[in-house]
C-alpha positions in Angstrom: 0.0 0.0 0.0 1.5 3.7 -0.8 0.8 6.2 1.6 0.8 9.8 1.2 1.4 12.1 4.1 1.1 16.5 3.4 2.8 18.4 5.8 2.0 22.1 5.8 1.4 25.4 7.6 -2.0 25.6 9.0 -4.9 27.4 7.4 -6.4 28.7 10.3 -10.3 29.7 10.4 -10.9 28.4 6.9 -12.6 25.3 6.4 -13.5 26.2 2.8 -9.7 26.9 1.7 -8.6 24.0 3.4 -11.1 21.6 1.7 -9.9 23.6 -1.7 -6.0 22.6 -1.1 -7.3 19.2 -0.2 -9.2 18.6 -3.4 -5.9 19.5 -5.2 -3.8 17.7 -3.1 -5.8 14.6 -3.4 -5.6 14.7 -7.2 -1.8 15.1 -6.9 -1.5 12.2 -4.8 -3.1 9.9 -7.1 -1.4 6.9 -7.4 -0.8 6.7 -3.5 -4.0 4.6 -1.3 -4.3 6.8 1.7 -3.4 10.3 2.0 -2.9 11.4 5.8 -3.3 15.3 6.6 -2.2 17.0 9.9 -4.0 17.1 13.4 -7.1 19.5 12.8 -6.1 20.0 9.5 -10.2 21.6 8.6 -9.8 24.6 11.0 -6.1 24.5 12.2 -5.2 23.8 15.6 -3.9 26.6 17.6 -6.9 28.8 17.2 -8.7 28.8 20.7 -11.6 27.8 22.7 -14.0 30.3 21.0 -13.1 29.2 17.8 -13.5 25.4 18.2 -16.8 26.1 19.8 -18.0 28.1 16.5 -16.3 26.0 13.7 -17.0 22.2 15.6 -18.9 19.3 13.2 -20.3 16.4 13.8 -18.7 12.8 12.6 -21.2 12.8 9.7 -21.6 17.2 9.1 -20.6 18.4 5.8 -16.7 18.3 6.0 -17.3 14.5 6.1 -19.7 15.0 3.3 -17.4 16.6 0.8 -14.1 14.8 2.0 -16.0 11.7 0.8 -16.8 13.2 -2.8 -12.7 14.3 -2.7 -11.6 10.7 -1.9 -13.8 8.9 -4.5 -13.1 11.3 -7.2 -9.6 11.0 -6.7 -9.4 7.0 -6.1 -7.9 6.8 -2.7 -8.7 7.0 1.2 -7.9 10.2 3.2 -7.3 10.7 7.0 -8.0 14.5 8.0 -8.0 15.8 11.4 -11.3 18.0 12.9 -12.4 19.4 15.9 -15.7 17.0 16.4 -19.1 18.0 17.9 -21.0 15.5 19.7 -24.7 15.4 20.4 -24.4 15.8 24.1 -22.4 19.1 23.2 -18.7 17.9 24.2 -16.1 18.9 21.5 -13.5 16.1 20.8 -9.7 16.8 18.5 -10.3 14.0 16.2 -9.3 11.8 13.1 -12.0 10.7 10.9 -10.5 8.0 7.9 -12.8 7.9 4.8 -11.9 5.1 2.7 -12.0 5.6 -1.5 -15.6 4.6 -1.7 -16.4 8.0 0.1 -17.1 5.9 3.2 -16.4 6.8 7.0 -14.6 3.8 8.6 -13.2 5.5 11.5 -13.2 8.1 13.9 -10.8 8.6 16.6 -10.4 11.3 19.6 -7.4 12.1 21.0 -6.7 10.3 24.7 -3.6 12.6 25.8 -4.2 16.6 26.0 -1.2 18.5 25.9 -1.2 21.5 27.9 -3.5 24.3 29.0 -4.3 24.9 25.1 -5.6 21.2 24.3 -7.7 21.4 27.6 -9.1 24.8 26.6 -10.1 23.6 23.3 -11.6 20.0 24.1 -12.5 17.3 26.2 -10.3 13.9 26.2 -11.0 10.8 24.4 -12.4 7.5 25.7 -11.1 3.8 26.1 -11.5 3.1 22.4 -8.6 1.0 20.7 -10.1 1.4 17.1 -8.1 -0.8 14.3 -9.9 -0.7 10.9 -9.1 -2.4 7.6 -7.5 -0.8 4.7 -6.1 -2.5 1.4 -5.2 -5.6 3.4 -3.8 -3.8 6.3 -5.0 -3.2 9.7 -4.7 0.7 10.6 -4.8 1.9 13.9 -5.0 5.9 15.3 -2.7 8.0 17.7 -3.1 12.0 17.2 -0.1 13.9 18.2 0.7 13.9 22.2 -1.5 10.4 22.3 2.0 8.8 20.8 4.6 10.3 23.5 2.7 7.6 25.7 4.3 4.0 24.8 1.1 2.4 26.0 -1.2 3.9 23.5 1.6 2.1 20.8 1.4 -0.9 22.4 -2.1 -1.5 23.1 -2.8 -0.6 19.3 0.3 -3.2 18.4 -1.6 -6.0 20.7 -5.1 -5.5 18.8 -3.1 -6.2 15.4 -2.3 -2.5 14.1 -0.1 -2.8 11.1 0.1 1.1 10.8 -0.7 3.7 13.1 -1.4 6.5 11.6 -0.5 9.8 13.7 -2.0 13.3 12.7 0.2 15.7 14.0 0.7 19.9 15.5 4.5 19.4 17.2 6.3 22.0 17.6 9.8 23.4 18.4 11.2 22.2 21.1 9.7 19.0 20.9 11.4 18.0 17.2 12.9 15.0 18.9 9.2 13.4 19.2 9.7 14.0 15.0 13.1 12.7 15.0 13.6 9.7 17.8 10.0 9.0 18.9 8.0 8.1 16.1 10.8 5.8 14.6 11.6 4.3 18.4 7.5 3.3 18.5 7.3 1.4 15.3 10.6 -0.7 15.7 9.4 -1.2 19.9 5.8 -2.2 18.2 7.2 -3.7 15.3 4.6 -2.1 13.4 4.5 1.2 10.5 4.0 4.7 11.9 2.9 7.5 9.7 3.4 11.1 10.9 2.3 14.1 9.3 2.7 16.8 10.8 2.6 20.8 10.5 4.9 23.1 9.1 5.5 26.7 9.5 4.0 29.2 12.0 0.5 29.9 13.7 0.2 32.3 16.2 3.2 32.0 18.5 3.9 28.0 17.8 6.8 26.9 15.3 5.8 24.0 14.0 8.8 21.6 13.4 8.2 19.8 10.4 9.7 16.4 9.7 6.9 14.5 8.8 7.7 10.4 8.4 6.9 6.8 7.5 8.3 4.9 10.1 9.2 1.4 9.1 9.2 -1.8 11.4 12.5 -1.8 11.6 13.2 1.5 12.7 13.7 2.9 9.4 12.3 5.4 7.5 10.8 4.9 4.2 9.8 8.7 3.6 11.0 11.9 5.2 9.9 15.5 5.0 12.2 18.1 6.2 11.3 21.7 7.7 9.0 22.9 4.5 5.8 22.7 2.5 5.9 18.7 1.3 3.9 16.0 -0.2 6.1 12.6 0.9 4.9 9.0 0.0 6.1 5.7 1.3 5.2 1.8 0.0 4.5 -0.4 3.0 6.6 -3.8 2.5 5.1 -6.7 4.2 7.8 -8.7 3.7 10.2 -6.1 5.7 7.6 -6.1 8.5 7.7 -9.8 8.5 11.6 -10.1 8.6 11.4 -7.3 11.0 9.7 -9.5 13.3 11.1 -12.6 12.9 14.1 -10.7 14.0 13.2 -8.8 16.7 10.7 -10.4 19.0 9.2 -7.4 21.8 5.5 -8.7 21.6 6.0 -12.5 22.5 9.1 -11.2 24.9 6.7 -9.5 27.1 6.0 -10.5 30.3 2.8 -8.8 31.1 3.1 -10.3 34.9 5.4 -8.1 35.7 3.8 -4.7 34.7 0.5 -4.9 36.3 1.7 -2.5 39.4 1.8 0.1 36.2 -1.8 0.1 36.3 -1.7 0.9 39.9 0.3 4.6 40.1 
């Protein structure tokens, strides 16, 4: 499976020109099977509580709607990030996958809040481990700060992800979640991690960049740097199944000595 990820500056407050560039984008990236956008790529991230509140949709609203046209006109499935309204009024950062059909298979909410601006903005996720089916592999769904917490790899690894796929907003300092972190969870999970993350500047954040595909192995099979990019990486099952056959962290566990983790 080839997978696209676009990293870019935020659009903030624009739903409309951000469903433009992805219509664009999606054409572009034909030839790839799932494109993967940044964390709250519809409305950009770092735009306060007011502002969520106003722009929020539901799972099913009309960003859903027309990303599902995008993705069937232009052959391929598409994982966008949304602030998400739910009917009892609590707003969620989210990930919503629509497959190629123009079908929702997926929507995820982010566990981990980072900081007095995610809690402004949104309440947290629920125990939900969702993996979905894709082209033959098994995707599952991390966004941002969710995948500086090891747990939220492995759990994901033990229900059979293949791929994790990890909308992004990180920012300067915290490039070495870019640079060590995300390669360091797929080689401990022995599993693909996908990346995409912003570039550039909104309000006072700098994003860092450095978008990825890491591979199994601890690889990388696709690298942006600091700028504007569209990368795009081919999953190789047969690397993911050397890859475990040589390194062997999930039947090396010992879960009976971790339970007092559970406890603190």
């Amino acid at each position: 499976m080839r997978v696209a990820l676009y990293q870019c500056p935020p659009l903030p407050l624009d739903p409309a020109a951000n469903l433009h560039r992805l219509h664009q984008l999606a054409m572009e990236a034909k030839g790839a099977n799932l494109l993967v956008l940044p964390e709250m790529f519809m409305t950009g991230y770092n735009i306060g509580a007011e502002a969520v509140s106003t722009l929020a949709e539901v799972y099913n609203g009309e960003w859903a709607q027309q990303i599902g046209r995008i993705a069937k006109t232009a052959g391929l499935a598409i994982a966008y990030g949304y602030p998400e309204r739910t009917a009892d009024g609590q707003i969620y950062n989210a990930v919503q996958l629509i497959d190629s059909h123009g079908e929702r298979l997926c929507n995820y909410r982010k566990t981990h809040l980072f900081g007095d601006l995610d809690r402004s903005m949104f309440s947290a996720g629920g125990d939900e481990v969702p993996v979905v089916e894709l082209n033959g592999w098994k995707l599952g769904f991390l966004i941002c700060y969710d995948l500086e917490f090891p747990e939220n790899t492995r759990r994901l690894a033990l229900a059979g992800a293949e791929l994790i796929l990890v909308p992004t907003a990180n920012m300067i300092p915290f490039d070495f979640v870019a640079d060590v972190t995300v390669r360091a969870r797929a080689i401990e999970n022995q599993c693909y991690v996908a990346y995409a993350n912003y570039c550039g500047h909104e309000g006072d954040i700098h994003y860092c960049g450095q978008s990825s595909i890491a591979a199994p192995d601890g690889s990388r099979i696709a690298q942006a740097g600091l700028d504007e990019a569209l990368i795009v990486g081919e999953l190789d099952r047969q690397l993911m199944i050397d890859s475990r056959a040589a390194n062997h962290y999930l039947s090396d566990r010992r879960p009976e000595l971790y339970g007092a983790l559970n406890k603190r």
